[in-house]
Every structure is written in structure tokens, then in C-alpha cells.
C-alpha positions in Angstrom: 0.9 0.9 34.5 0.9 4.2 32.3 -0.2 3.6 28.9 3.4 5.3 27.3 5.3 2.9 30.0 4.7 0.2 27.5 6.7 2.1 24.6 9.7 3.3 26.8 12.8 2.0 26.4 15.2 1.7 29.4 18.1 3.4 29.4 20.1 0.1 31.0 18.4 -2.0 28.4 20.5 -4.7 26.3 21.0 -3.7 22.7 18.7 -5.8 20.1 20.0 -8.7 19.0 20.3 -8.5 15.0 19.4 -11.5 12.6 23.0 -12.3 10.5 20.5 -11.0 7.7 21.0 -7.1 8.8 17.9 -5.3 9.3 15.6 -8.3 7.6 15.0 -8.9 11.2 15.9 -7.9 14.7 15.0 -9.3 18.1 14.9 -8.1 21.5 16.3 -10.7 23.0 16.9 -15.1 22.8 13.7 -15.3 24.7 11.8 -13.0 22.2 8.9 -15.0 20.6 9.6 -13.5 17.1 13.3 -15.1 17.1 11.7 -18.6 17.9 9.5 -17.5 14.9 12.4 -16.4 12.7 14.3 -20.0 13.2 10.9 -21.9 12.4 10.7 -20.3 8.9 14.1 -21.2 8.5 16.2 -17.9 8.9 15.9 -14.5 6.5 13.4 -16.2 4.2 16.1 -16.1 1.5 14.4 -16.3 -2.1 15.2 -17.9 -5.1 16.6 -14.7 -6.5 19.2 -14.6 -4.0 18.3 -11.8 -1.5 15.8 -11.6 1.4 12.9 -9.1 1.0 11.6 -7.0 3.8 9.7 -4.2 3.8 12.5 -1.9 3.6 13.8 -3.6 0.9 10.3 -4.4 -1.2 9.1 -0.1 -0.9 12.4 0.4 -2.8 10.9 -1.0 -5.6 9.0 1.6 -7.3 5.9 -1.0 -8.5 5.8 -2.1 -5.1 6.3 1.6 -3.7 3.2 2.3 -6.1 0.9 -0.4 -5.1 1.4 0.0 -1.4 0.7 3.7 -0.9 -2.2 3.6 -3.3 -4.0 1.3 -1.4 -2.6 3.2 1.6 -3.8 7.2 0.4 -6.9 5.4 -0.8 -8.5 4.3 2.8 -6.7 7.5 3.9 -8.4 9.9 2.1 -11.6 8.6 2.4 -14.2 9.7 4.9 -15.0 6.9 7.5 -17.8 7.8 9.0 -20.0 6.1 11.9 -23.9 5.5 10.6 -27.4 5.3 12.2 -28.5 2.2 11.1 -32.1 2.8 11.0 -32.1 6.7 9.9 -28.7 6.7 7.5 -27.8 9.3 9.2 -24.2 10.1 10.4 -23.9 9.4 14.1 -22.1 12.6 14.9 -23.5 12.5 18.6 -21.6 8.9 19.4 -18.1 9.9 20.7 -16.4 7.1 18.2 -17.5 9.3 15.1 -15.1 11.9 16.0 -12.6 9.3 16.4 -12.9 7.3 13.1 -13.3 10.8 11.2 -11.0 13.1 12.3 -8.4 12.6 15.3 -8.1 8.5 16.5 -5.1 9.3 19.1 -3.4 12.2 20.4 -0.6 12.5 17.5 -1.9 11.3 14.5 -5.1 12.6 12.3 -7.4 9.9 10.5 -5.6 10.2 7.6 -2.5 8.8 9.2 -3.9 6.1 11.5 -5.6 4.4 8.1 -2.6 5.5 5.5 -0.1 3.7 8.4 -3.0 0.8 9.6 -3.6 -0.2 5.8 0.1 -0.1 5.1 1.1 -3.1 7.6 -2.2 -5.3 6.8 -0.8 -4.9 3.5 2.9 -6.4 5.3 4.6 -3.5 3.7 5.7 -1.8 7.5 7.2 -3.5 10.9 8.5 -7.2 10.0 6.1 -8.0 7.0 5.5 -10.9 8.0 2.0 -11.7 9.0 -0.7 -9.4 7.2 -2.1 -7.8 10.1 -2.5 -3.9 11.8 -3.1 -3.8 15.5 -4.1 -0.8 18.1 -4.7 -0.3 21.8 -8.4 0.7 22.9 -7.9 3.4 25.0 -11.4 3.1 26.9 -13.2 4.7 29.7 -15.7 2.4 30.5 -17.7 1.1 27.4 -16.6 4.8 25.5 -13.5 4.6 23.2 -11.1 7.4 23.9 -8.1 6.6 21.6 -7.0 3.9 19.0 -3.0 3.6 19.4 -1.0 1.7 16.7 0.9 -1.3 18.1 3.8 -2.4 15.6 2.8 -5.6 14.2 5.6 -8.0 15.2 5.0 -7.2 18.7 1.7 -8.2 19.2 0.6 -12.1 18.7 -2.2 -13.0 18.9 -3.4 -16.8 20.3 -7.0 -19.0 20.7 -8.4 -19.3 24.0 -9.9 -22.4 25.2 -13.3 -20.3 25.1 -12.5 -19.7 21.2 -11.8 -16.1 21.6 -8.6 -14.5 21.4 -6.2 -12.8 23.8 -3.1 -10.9 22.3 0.5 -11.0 23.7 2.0 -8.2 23.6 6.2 -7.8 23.5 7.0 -4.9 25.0 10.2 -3.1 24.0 12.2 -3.2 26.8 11.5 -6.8 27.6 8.4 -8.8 29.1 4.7 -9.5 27.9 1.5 -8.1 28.6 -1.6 -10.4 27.8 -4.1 -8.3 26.5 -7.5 -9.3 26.2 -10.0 -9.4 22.8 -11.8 -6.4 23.8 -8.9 -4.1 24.2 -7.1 -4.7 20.5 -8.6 -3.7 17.3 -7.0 -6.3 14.9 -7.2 -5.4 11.6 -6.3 -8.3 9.5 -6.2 -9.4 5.4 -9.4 -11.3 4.4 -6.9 -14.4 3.4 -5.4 -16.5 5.8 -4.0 -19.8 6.8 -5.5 -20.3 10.5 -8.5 -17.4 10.1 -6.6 -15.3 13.1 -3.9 -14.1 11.2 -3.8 -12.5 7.7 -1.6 -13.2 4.7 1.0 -10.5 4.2 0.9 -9.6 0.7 4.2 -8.4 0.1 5.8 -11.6 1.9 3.8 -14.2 -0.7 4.9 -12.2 -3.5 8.5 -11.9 -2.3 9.7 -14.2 -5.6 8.2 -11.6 -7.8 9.5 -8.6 -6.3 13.4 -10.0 -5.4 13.1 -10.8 -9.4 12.2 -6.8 -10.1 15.2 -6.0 -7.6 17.7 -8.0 -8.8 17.1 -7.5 -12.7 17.4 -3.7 -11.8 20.4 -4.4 -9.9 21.9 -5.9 -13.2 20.7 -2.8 -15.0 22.1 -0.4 -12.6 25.5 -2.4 -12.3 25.6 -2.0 -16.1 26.0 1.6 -15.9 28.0 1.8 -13.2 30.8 -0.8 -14.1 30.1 -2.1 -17.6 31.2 -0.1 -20.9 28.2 0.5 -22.9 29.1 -0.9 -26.2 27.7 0.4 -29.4 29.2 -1.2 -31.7 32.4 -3.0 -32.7 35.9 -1.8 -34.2 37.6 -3.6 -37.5 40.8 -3.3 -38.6 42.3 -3.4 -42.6 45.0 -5.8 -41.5 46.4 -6.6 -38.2 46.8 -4.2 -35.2 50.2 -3.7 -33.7 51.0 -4.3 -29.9 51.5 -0.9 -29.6 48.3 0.4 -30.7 46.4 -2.8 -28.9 47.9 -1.5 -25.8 46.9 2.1 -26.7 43.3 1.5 -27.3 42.9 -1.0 -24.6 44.1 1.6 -21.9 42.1 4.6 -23.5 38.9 2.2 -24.0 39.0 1.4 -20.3 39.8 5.1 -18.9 37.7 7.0 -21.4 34.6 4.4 -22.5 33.6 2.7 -18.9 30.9 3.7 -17.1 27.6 5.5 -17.2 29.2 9.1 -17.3 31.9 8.2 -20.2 28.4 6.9 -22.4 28.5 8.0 -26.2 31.9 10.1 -25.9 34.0 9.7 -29.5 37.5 7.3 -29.3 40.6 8.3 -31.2 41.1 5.5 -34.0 44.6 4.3 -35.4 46.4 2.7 -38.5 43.1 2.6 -40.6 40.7 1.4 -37.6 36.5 1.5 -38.3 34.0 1.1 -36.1 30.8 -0.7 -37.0 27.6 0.1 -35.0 25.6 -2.9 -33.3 21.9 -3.3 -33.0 20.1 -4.0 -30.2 20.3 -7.5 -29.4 17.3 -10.0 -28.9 18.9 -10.5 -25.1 19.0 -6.6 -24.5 15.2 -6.3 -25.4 15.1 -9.6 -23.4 16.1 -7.7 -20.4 14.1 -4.8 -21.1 10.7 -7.1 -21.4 11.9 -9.2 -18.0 11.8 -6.4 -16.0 8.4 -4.7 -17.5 6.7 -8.2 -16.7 7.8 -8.3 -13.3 5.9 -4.9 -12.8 2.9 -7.1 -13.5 3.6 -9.7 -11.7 3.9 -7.6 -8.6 0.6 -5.5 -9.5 -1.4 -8.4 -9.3 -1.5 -9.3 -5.8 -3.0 -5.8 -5.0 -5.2 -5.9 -7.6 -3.8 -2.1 -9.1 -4.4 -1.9 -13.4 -1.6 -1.1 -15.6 -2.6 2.3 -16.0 -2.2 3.1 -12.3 1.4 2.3 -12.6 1.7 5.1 -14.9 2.9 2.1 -17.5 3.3 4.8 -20.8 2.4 1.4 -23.0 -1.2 1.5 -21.9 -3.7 3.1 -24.4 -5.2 5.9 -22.6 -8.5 6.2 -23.8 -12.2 6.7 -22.6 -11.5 3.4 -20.3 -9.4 4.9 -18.2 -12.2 5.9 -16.0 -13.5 2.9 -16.3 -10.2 0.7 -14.8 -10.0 3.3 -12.2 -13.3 2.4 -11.0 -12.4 -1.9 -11.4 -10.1 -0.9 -9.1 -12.1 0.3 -6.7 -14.5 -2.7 -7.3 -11.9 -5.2 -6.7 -8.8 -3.9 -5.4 -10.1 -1.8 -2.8 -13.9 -2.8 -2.3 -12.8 -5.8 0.1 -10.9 -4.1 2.1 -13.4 -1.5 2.8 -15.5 -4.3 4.3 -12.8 -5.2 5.9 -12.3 -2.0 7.9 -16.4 -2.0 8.3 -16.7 -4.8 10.0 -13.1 -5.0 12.1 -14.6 -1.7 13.3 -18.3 -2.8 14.3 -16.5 -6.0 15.8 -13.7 -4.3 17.8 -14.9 -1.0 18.8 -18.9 -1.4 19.1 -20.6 -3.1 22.4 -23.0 -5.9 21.8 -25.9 -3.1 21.8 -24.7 -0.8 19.8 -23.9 -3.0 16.6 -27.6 -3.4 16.2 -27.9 0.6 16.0 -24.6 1.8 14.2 -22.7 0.6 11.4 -19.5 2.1 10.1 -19.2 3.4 6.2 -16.9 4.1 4.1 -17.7 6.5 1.2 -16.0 5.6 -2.2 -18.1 8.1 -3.9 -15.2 10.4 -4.5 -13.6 7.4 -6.4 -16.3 5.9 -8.4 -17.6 9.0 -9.2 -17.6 9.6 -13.0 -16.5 12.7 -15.4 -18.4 15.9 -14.5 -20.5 15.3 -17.7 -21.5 11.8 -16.6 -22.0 13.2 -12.9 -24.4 15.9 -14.3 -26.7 13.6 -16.7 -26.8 11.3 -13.3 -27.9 14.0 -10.8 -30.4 15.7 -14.1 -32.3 11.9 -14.4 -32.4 11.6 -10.6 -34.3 15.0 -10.3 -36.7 14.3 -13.2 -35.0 16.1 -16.2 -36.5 14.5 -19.5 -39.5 13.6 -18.2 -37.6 11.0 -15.5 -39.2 9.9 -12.7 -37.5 12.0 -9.7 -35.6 9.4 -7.1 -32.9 12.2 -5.8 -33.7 15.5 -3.6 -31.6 18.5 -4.4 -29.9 18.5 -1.2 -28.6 14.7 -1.8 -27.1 16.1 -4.8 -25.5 18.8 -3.6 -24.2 16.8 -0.4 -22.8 14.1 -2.8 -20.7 17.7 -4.5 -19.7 18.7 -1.0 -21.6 21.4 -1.3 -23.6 23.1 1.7 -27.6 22.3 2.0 -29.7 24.9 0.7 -33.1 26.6 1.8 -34.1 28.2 -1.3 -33.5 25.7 -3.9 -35.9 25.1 -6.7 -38.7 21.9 -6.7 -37.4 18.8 -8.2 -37.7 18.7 -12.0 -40.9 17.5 -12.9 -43.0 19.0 -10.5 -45.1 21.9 -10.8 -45.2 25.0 -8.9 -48.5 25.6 -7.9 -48.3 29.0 -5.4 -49.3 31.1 -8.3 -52.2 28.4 -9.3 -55.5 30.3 -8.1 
């Protein structure tokens, strides 16, 4: 069987069949695993807040939108690199070095394959259930040739008798391929129920974001429908039927609705108007929907000022909670990736030689005035005791190695000594 065989649709095949909840699921069939699935958790997974979230639905939010591609440019942008383990050097010569750093399939570059890999662990992609990122090996032999994304809620993965896993995989135009450990690279979230698969985050924090959804709902229905009353309109005595009628019908044509917002009204027989101030439920509503961006943040871990929240005092610690979230946001998911990698994708043999990296330096790296009093200590300046070499600096810059570069501060020349 060709490897794109297993992505081809028929063109006889039966349409989908679709959950009542629209696109909150779809199934391939009765037989489908994933619909036995969808009636064990009790249908659309309906939350208190009255609506089902997906992962459609959830990336609408922009919190949600905000926390998910951060974490997703993050292990993007960053070089992944495959190590010497007893040199530190990067192990260009091993043919999964080019894979991991630059192209991991055919159609995708590295940036893609970890932006779109990161995204479903997360449970922001496919069904969002489970918090899991597959691929196909692609191997000749013991050598990797290509890493190909499988969409999560067609791979499941079960226990063998032996205690290693085999993967299942739903194919789309009906049937299963088993597929064994060796040929999957399983990239799952550090929590989880059973240890085999991960916890999608966006599914446990469904309550928080169908809260954020619906209380902008309310907002946005506000402007659309509602007439946005400023204030109130007294009359000297008592208003005639005839102007009732008149200023019910002009209120309603001329005052509804976003667009008619702040336009003047035509008073009669002595009318005033009296101008409201904001009410304690108005800034109510306003506060509700600033903590729910919050309460969604914390799952990923991602500080206020990441959200571009304009509340947040934007001082010298910026830097600072940029690099806390690097620490504790991102950090365990870089070991994550590490060691999925050197289980997955290296032999037996080859774990004791390579290890895969990730460099954060870009991230954690400081202003250019700390960056400069860090690389001046490390080559002696102020009587420090050297630890760097030039060329360490400048490779930590990005900048090219040099051979005429001066002696590390601290050291003496001594070609002109006689």
C-alpha cells in the first residue's frame, strides 16, 4: 500500500455522518470508533454555558486564539537541533538533523510541522479532544526519511499485552491499519489520565472559555439589537397618545442598533432628557468578561502582558514575565518534544550518542545592555575570570566564527614580549 493511499478519499465513498451538534463532531461512519467515543462522553459535551466548544469554536475567542498560537510560533520558531552527546556538537552528519531543522516531509518546513504538531497537543486542531499530535515514520531501514502529520482523531492508540503500544489508525475512506510503536511519533501533554494519552487543554478549560463566548455574545447582541440607552426622558406633565406614539415609533426606527448610537431625538410638548451613569451591572459585565481572559490564560500558563491586557503596568518587568513564561509555560513542553523525539525517532544505540535540543536562547535572552555586560564578564572584562570564548559569543548573536578575533579579555599578548 502507497503511503498517500491511506489519505485518499474514494470517489463512491458514503458522505460523513454529522453529530446533531454541526461540525462539534463528524464521523465516518456507525462503525467509526470515534462515534462509539462521542456517545460514551455523552454527546457534544454541552457546557454549562449552554454551547459546545470545539476547536473551531474555542480559536474564535481571541484569548484563546492568543494562547494557542503563542505556544504554537514559540516551538515553531525555535531551532531544534539534533546534539552529540559527548562533544555538544550539532549532529549535522546524522540524516534526522536535517529533518528536525529544516524540512520533516515533502510539503511542510519545520516551522510548520511544530507550529501545526504543538497546536493539536495543545487540543486546539482536529476533534480536541484528547491532547495528543501524531505522525507517520517514513523509514528506510533504521534511517528516518519523513515525519507525516496524522490528524489526531484518527489515530488511537491502545496497550499491548507486552506493555507497549500499537496505534489504530482510521483511515478516511473506511477501515483500520494497526500500526506499530516504532512507526508513530506520539507527541502527547505531560498530564494525563491513563499515561498513553494526554489532556487536551482547551477541552478541560471548555467552562471558561464557553463563559468568554457567551458573555461576548451578549455584548455583541447588545449592539446589534438593543438600543443603547444613555439616559432617560421626563416630561412637565403628562404626554399625549399622540406624541407617545410619535416617539415610540421614531425611538425604535432612529435609536436601535449599533449604527443609530449617539444620534440626537426630536423632543415634544416640553420633553427633557436626563443622562444615566454607568450602572454597577454595566461595569459588572465589563469586569466578567476581563476575568474570563484570565481564567482561560491560566491553563497555558501565558502572563497578562502577553495578552496585550492595556491594564498591565509595563515596566522594567516585562522582560522579566516574558522570560516566567518561558520557564513555566513553555519549558515543559520543550522536554516534552526532547524526549518524544529521542524515544520515537532514535534506535536503542543511538540514544546513548544523540540527544535532541531545543534552543530558548532567543527567548530568554535579555536587553542588548544586559546581553553585553553578560558576554563582557564571560570574556574577563573587570578583572573576571574568562568562562566564554569569543566565538561562543558571537555564535550565541548569530553571527559567523571569526579567525582574527582578539585574545579573551584578561589575557596578555605576549608576540611582542622578547
Amino acid at each position: 500500500m502507497k503511503l498517500l493511499d491511506w489519505f485518499r478519499r474514494p470517489v463512491n465513498a458514503s458522505h460523513a455522518v454529522r453529530a446533531m451538534a454541526g461540525d462539534s463532531a463528524e464521523f465516518y461512519g456507525f462503525d467509526d470508533p470515534r462515534f462509539l467515543e462521542f456517545i460514551r462522553r455523552g454527546g457534544s459535551g454541552m457546557t454549562e454555558a449552554g454551547i459546545a466548544i470545539t476547536p473551531k469554536t474555542a480559536l474564535k475567542n481571541p484569548t484563546v486564539l492568543r494562547c494557542v498560537s503563542l505556544h504554537a510560533f514559540s516551538l515553531g520558531m525555535l531551532p531544534l537541533h539534533l546534539l552529540n552527546r559527548r562533544t555538544g556538537e550539532k549532529a549535522v552528519d546524522h540524516p534526522l538533523f536535517r529533518i528536525l531543522h529544516r524540512r520533516p516531509n515533502a510539503w511542510q518546513t519545520a516551522f510548520e510541522f511544530k507550529s501545526l504538531m504543538q497546536q493539536r497537543v495543545l487540543g486546539a486542531s482536529d476533534d480536541g479532544s484528547r491532547g495528543d499530535a501524531f505522525a507517520l515514520i517514513v523509514r528506510s531501514g533504521d534511517r528516518v526519511l519523513q515525519l507525516v502529520p496524522l490528524p489526531t482523531s484518527l489515530v488511537r492508540p491502545r496497550q499491548k499485552n507486552d506493555w507497549s503500544l500499537e496505534y489504530v489508525f482510521q483511515r478516511p475512506e473506511g477501515g483500520e491499519v494497526v500500526l506499530q510503536q516504532r512507526d508513530i511519533f506520539h507527541l502527547r501533554c505531560g498530564l494525563s489520565e491513563d499515561g498513553i494519552s494526554g489532556l487536551s487543554m482547551v477541552k478541560q478549560a471548555a467552562e471558561a472559555i464557553a463563559l468568554a463566548i457567551q458573555t461576548e455574545k451578549a455584548a455583541a447582541r447588545l449592539f446589534r439589537n438593543g438600543m443603547l440607552v444613555g439616559g432617560a426622558l421626563s416630561h412637565p406633565q403628562k404626554l399625549s397618545p399622540e406624541a407617545y406614539e410619535r416617539l415610540k415609533s421614531s425611538m425604535e426606527e432612529r435609536l436601535s442598533g449599533a449604527d443609530n448610537a449617539h444620534k440626537w431625538m426630536i423632543l415634544e410638548e416640553g420633553m427633557a432628557p436626563t443622562q444615566f451613569s454607568q450602572t454597577g451591572r454595566d461595569s459588572q459585565h465589563l469586569e466578567q468578561r476581563k476575568y474570563q481572559n484570565e481564567e482561560i490564560s491560566r491553563p497555558f500558563g501565558v502572563p497578562r502582558p502577553l495578552l496585550n491586557v492595556d491594564d498591565t503596568s509595563w515596566g522594567s518587568g516585562i522582560d522579566v514575565l516574558g522570560q516566567f513564561f518561558v520557564r513555566f509555560g513553555l519549558n515543559p513542553w520543550f522536554e516534552a518534544w526532547q524526549q518524544a523525539i529521542e524515544r520515537c525517532l532514535l534506535t536503542d544505540r543511538e540514544v546513548d550518542l544523540y540527544e535532541a535540543k531545543i534552543n530558548a536562547g532567543a527567548l530568554l535572552r535579555g536587553s542588548m545592555k544586559d546581553q553585553a555586560e553578560f558576554f563582557a564578564k564571560g570574556l574577563g572584562a573587570g578583572g573576571h575570570q574568562p568562562f566564554l570564548h569569543p566565538d561562543e559569543a558571537r555564535e550565541w548573536l548569530d553571527l559567523p566564527r571569526r579567525d582574527d578575533l582578539p585574545k579573551p579579555m584578561g589575557q596578555k599578548d605576549q608576540s611582542n614580549e622578547p
